[in-house]
Steps between C-alpha positions, in 0.01 A plus 500: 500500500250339685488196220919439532451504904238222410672318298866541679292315802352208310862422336648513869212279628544284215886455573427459853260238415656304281837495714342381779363212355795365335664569843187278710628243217851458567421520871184228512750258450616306768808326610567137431479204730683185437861310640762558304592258213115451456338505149111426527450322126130593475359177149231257486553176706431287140854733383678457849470150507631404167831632294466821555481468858811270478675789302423725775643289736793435329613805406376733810541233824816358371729387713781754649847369342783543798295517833538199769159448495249478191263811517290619197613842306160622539172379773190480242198506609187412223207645507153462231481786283118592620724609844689778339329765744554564853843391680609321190593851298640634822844255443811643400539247199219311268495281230176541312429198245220534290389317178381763257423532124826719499875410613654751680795576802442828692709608817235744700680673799290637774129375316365464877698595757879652551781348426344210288597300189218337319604249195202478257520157317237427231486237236285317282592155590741361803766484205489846431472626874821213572711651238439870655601396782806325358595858392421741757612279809837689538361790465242434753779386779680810419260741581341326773892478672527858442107561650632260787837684570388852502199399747732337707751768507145730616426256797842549587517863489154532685621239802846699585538625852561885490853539625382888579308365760745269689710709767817434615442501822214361553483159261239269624538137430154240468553155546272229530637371845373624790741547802 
């Protein structure tokens, strides 16, 4: 009897335990901090500054068809790859560009902070890493709109005036004017 009581308390404990460590996990991550329509396209300056850069560009900054004025889909901002620590994985959408033995596309959501998109790019040569690109660019703009619209939608929600809290009789108005 004694034995079960034993081992009925090491099974709880080791439930306990390993809950609240996956928990700590999903919590340790923080919230993202970046404007909106921002990717951060984290590649090598040698990459950035040649085609693939271009493609980047091209497909991602693009021009807005219909506005008055010319403004860019997306604001990129480039940063080396030996920078992909500190405020750089706190953005809300990244590029990374690598070139690695191995080509590969993978769409990583929440890999540093909450909500988050990461696009890992790798290739073996700029042709390869292009051609991925080529590919997976609507794909990309899709899911960062979506990313963009839903945390839009939150700043909204959070920055609405409580209509509980505003009394008939007593409505006060703030201007900027003094009289």
């Amino acid at each position: 009897m004694l034995i079960m009581k034993k081992a009925l308390f090491l099974v709880l404990f080791a439930i306990l335990f390993c809950w609240s460590c996956t928990r700590k996990q999903e919590e340790s991550k923080s919230d993202t901090s970046a404007k909106i329509n921002t990717i951060s396209v984290i590649i090598d300056d040698q990459l950035w500054n040649g085609e693939v850069g271009d493609s980047i560009r091209n497909k991602f900054a693009s021009p807005v068809i219909g506005l008055p004025q010319e403004e860019p889909l997306f604001t990129i901002n480039q940063y080396p790859v030996k920078l992909l620590e500190g405020f750089v994985t706190k953005t809300r959408n990244s590029i990374v560009i690598k070139k690695e033995a191995k080509n590969s596309f993978e769409i990583v959501e929440n890999e540093f902070a909450t909500p988050q998109n990461v696009f890992h790019i790798s290739g073996k040569t700029a042709a390869s890493i292009l051609e991925l690109i080529e590919q997976h660019a609507p794909t990309i703009i899709d899911k960062i709109r979506q990313t963009e619209i839903k945390e839009n939608q939150r700043i909204i929600d959070t920055s609405r005036i409580e209509t509980k809290k505003i009394n008939g009789n007593s409505i006060l108005i703030y201007t900027s004017k003094r009289i």
